[in-house]
N, C-alpha and C positions, 0 to 999 in steps of 0.2 A: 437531599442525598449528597452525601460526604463527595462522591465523584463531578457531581455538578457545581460544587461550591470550589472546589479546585482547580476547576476546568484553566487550563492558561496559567500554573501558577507560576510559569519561568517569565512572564512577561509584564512590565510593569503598563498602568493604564485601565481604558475602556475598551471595550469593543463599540465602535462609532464609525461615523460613514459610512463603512462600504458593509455593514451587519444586516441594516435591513434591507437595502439591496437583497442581498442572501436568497430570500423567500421568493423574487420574483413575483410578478405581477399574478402570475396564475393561481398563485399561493396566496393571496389576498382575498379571497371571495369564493365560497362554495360553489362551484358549479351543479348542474346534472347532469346525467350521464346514462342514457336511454332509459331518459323518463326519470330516473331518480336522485335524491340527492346524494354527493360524493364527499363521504369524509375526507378533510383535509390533512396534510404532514404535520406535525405540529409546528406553532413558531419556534423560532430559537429564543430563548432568553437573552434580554441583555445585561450584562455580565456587572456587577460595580468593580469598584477597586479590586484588581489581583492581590489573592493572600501571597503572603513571602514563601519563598521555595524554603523548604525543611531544608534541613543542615545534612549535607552530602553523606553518605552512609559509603563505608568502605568495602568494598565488594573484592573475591577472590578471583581476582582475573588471572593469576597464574591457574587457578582448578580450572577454570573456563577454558582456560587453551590446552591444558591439559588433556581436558576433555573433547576438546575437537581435535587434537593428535590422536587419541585412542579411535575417535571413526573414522578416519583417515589411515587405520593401520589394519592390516589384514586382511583387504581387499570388502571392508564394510560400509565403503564411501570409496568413490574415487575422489572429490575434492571438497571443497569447500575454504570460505573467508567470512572470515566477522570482525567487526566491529562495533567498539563499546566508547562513546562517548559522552562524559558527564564534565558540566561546570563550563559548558564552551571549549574544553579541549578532546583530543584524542586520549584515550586512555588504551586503546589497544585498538590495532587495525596491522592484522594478518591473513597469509592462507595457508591454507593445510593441504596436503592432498598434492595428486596430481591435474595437471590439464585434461589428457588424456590416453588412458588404459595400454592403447596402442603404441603409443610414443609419448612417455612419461616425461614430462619437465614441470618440476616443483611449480606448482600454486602461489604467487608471493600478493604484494599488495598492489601491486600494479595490475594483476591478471583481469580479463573483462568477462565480465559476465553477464548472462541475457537476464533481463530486468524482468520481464513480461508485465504481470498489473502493477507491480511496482512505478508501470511509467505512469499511472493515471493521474499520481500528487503532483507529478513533472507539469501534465497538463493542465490542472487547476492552478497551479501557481502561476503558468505564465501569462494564462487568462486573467488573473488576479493583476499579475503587473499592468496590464493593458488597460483596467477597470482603472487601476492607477492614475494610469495618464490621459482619459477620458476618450481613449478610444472604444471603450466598449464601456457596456451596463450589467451588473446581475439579471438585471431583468430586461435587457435583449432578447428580442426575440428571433428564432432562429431563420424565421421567413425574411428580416431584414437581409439577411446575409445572404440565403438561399430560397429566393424567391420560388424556385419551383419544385421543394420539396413538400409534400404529401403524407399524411394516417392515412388511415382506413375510416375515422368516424372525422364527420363533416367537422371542420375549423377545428382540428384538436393541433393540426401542425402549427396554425398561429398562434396556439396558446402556449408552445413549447419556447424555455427559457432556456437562456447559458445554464445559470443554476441549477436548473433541472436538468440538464443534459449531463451537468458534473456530480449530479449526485444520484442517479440513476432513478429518475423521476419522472420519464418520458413519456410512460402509461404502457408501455410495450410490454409481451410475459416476456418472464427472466430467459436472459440469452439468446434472444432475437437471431436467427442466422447465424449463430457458432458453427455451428452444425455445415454448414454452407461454407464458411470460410477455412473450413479443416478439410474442403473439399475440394480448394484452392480454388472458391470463388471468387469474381470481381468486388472488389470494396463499392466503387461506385454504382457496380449495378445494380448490390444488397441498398444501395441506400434507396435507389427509385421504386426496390420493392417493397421497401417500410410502407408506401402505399397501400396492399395489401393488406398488409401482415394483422393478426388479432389483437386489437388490446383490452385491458382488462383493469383501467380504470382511466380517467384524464390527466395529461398532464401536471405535474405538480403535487397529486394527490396521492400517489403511493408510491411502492419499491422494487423495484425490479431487476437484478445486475447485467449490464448491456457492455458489450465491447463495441459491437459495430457501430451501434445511436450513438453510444461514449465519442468516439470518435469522428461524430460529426462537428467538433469543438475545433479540431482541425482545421475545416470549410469555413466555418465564421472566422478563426486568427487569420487565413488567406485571403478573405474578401477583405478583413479590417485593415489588414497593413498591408497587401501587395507582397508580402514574404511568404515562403514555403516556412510551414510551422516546426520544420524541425530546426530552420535556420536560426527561426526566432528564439525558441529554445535555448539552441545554441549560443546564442547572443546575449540573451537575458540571465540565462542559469549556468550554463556550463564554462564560459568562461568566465565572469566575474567572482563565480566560487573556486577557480582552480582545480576544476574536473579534469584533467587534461586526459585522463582515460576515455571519456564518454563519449556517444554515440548512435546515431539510430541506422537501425536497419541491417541486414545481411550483410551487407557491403562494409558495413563500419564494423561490425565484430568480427571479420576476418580478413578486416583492414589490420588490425590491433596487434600489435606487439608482441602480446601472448594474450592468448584467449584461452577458455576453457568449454572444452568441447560436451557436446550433452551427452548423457549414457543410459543406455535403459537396462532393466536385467535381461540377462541372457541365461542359459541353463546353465553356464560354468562361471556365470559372475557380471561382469560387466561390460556393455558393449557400446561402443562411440558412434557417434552417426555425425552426418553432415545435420547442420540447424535446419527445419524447416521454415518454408520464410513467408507462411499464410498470415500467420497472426503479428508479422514484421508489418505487413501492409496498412494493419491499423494502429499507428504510429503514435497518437495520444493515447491509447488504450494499452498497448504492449509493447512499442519499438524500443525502448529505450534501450543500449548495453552502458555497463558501468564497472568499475572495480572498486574496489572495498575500501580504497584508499579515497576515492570519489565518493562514497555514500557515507563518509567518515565527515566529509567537509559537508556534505547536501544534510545529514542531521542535527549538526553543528548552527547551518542557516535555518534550518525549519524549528529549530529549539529557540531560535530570536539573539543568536547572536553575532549576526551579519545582517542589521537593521540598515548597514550602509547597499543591499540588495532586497530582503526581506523584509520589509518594514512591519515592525510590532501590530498593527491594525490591521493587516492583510493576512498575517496569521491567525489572527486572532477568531478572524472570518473563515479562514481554509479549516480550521479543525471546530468549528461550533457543530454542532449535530443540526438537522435538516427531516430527518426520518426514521424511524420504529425501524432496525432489523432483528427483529426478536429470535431469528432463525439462525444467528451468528449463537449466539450461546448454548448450540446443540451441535455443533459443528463436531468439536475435537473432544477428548477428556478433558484439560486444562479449560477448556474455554467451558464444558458443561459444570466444572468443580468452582471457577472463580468468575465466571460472567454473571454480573446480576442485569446488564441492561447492553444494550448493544445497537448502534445508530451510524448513519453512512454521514457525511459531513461534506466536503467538495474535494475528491479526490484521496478522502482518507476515512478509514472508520473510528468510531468513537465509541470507546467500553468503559464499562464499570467493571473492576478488576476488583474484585473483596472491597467494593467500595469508593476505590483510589483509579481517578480518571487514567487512562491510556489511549494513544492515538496508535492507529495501526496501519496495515497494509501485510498481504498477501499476494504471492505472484506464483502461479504455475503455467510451465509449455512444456511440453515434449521435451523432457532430459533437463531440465533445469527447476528448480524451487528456491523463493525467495520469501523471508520474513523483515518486515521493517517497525520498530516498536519505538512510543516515546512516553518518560512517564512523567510530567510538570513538574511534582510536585517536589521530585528527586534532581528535579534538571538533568536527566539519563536517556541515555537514547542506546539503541542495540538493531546491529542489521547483521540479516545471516543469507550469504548466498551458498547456492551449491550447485552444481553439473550433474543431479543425477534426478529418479523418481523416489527415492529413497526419502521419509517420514522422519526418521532420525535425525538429522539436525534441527526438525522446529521443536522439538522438545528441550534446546537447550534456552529456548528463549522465555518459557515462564517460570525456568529455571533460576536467571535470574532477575525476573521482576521480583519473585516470590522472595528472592536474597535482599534488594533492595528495599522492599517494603516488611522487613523482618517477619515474613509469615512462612510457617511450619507446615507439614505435614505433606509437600506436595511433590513424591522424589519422581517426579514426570520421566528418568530416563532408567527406571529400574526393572524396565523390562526386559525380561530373558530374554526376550530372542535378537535383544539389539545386540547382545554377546559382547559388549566392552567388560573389560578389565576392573575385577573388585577395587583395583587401589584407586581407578580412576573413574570410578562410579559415582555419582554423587549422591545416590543411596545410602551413603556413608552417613551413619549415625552420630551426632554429635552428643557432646555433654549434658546440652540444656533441652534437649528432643524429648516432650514425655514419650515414654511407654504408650504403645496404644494408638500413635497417631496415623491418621489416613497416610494410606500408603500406595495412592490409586495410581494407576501408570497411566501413559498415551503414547499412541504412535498416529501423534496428531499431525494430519496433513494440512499444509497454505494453502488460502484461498486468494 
């Protein structure tokens, strides 16, 4: 498959040493699992020589910003910021919109904004550094770290890896105690209740998306080094790439200089709320705030070209696939119109886009939505934050993958009820468009 032979094609090299780590010990051998045998995740391939990145295609960043001023105008977005960078530089990083409805001050590229699952690549990469320096292994296990944590079926805790914790492999059903921490439960007390809790295969062996287990990667960076893990974060990622907006937690995003408040609708449009700060607590899983200007540099380094912090082999690892999520390509419109294959990685997901590999990520919390996209092969990357619940800006993101991979027929934002502006529609028919092409819309929501 055309998407698996391009996989990494911004990066020169193998994928070596730290790859097969990846799979973790639990991932090496079939287990059973009451009484029966447990299909395993698949291995990842390893990679030969990276093909050469195709020759940069020039994309219409003045429409793009165009087009995030018109939902930004009318009270059809309170804000939003994107960023587009290809070829190792900034090619665009702004914002639109206001802060907040209540007390408007312009959106710029400094504004911060709540990351939510977007933080979870943050926490695979610094696990990744640490793999680095021989404080930790892939295939760690979590009982090293946390000797007295607990499943529910006999020895499934000792079989749980780092790797598997970052790729949502833990055996637990999806979403484990969401539900509990929207209810402003204790982080630590959900974790002694994963003892209970049901699972519905062994470690290693399948896919399930976890914020609270996610976040037990946390606990292992604290027992490794004696550091609080956001510190370490901060030390490894946020200062040596010149984040100087970034931060975790309540405290840090309305520490911030200007921030962007969340909004939900109201019956007359849009209403600002204070952040809620349940899903702050699990801090590998959702804490992170950033501004656009920082996730302009953070794609910059995960596209491989800040080898002097992200080394080519560590990436090459963070984005391999790990697992089957076949249930990502039912998701949105765009993703049901151009996913042919769709797989979670170590803190990022991995699709086949019409073909042509893409690395991804998704973040939603109360009042905030985030998209984060990369495409090898173009050496292109694209992140879209916004302050609101509003579905209308991820539509501007397969908008343009579909430009940079010159594929047709996909006007994702020409749906009536998004009410933008014919001139600033990108429904706009061009010369070379046949007649007749799909013309399917979405008011695809992030995950």
């Amino acid at each position: 498959m055309k998407a698996r032979t391009l996989r990494h094609a911004w990066r020169a090299g193998l994928i070596a040493g730290l790859l097969p780590l990846a799979l973790g010990s639990s991932a090496q051998t079939a287990p059973t699992w009451n009484g029966r045998p447990i299909q395993m995740a698949a291995a990842v391939p390893a990679a030969s020589a990276a093909p050469a990145v195709l020759p940069p295609v020039r994309l219409d960043v003045a429409d793009y910003e165009a087009i995030a001023t018109a939902m930004t105008n009318e009270g059809k977005l309170p804000g939003m910021a994107m960023a587009i960078v290809q070829g190792g530089r900034v090619v665009s990083a702004r914002g639109y919109g206001v802060t907040d409805v209540s007390n408007p001050l312009p959106i710029d590229a400094h504004t911060t904004f709540r990351l939510a699952s977007l933080s979870k690549a943050f926490a695979a990469t610094v696990t990744g550094l640490l793999v680095n320096d021989g404080v930790l292994r892939w295939d760690s296990h979590l009982t090293d770290y946390v000797p007295a944590f607990q499943l529910s079926e006999p020895g499934a805790a000792e079989q749980l890896t780092v790797a598997d914790i970052l790729s949502h492999r833990t055996g637990l059903k999806r979403n484990t105690f969401d539900r509990d921490i929207e209810r402003d439960a204790d982080y630590h007390v959900l974790t002694t209740q994963l003892a209970t809790a049901p699972m519905q295969c062994a470690p290693g062996s399948c896919y399930a998306y976890q914020n609270v287990a996610f976040s037990l990667i946390g606990d292992i960076v604290f027992a490794a080094t004696g550091q609080f893990y956001s510190e370490v974060v901060t030390r490894r990622i946020f200062k040596p790439l010149g984040m100087n907006d970034a931060s975790y937690g309540l405290e840090g995003i309305t520490a911030s200089a200007r921030w962007a408040r969340p909004h939900v609708r109201s019956g007359r449009g849009w209403t600002s709320l204070i952040p809620k700060p349940t899903y702050y607590r699990l801090a590998p899983a959702a804490g992170v705030n950033a501004s656009i200007s920082d996730m302009a540099q953070w794609l910059i380094a995960q596209a491989g070209h800040r080898p002097d912090v992200l080394p080519a082999p560590l990436l090459a690892t963070l984005h391999a696939p790990l697992v089957d999520t076949p249930g990502e390509t039912q998701v949105a419109s765009w993703r049901r119109s151009r996913l042919t294959a769709a797989s979670y990685a170590l803190g990022w997901r991995d699709y086949s886009y019409s073909g042509h590999d893409v690395i991804f990520h998704g973040g939603a919390v109360q009042g905030y939505r985030a998209v984060i996209a990369m495409l090898p092969e173009r050496d292109l990357g694209v992140v879209i934050l916004w302050n609101s619940d509003s579905a209308l800006p991820s539509a501007l993101l397969p908008t343009i993958l579909d430009d940079a991979l010159g594929i047709q027929g996909g006007e994702w934002l020409d749906d009536p009820s998004y009410g933008l502006p014919a001139s600033t529609m990108y429904a706009r028919r061009r010369a070379d468009t046949p007649e007749g092409s799909d013309a399917s819309s979405s008011k695809a929501s992030p995950r």
